[in-house]
C-alpha positions, 0 to 999 in steps of 0.5 A: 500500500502506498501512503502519504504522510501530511504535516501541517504548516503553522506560520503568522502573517505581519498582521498577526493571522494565524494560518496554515496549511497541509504538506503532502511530505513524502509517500511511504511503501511500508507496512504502517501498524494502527493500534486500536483499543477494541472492547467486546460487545455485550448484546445484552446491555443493548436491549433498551426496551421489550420490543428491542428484545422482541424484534432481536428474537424475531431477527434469530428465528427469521434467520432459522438457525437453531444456535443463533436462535439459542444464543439470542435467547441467551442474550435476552435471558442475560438483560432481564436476570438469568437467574430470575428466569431459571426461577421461573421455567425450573431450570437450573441458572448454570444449565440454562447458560450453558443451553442458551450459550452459541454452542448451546443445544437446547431442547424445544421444551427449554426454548419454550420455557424461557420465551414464557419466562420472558415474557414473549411470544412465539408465533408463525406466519406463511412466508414470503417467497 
């Protein structure tokens, strides 16, 4: 890749203004390294109301992966307290993590247990073709 390292000028006209301009230096043929600071992204602080919960479980089942759909359960589980929602389908908190993680593989009797617990709906509806 080939870059071009600006500078910039500074200097004072005899009135006093201030001005400046860019100086294309010289091109570079070199590898230049950019270091970021990078943070992992917890979808489950994202979710700001009900319907941001929902609209993220109906974006995992129109997908129609079984993993993705787990992990999106997850996720939610996650924002509205996991171990809240174990109480309230009987399964046990470690388990339910475990099951809703992206290597997860829960049962369909799970799934349906924690969109209950939730507090959201499962529905269908003809598909577009």
């Amino acid at each position: 890749m080939r870059y071009t390292l600006l500078r910039s000028e500074t200097w004072q006209t005899k009135a006093g203004i201030k001005k400046s301009k860019l100086i294309a230096k010289e091109n570079l043929e070199e590898k230049m390294t950019i270091k970021l600071k990078t943070h992992a992204l917890d979808t489950a602080e994202s979710f700001e109301t009900e319907e941001d919960m929902a609209a993220y479980l109906d974006a995992a089942l129109e997908d129609g992966d079984p993993a993705l759909l787990g992990a999106a359960l997850g996720d939610i589980a996650r924002a509205k307290c996991m171990t809240q929602i174990a109480r309230n389908t009987g399964l046990g908190r470690e388990s339910q993590y475990k099951a809703l993680s992206p290597d997860g593989n829960p049962e369909f009797a799970a799934i349906l247990k924690v969109i209950n617990a939730l507090g959201l709906k499962l529905h269908a509806s003809t598909a577009v073709v």
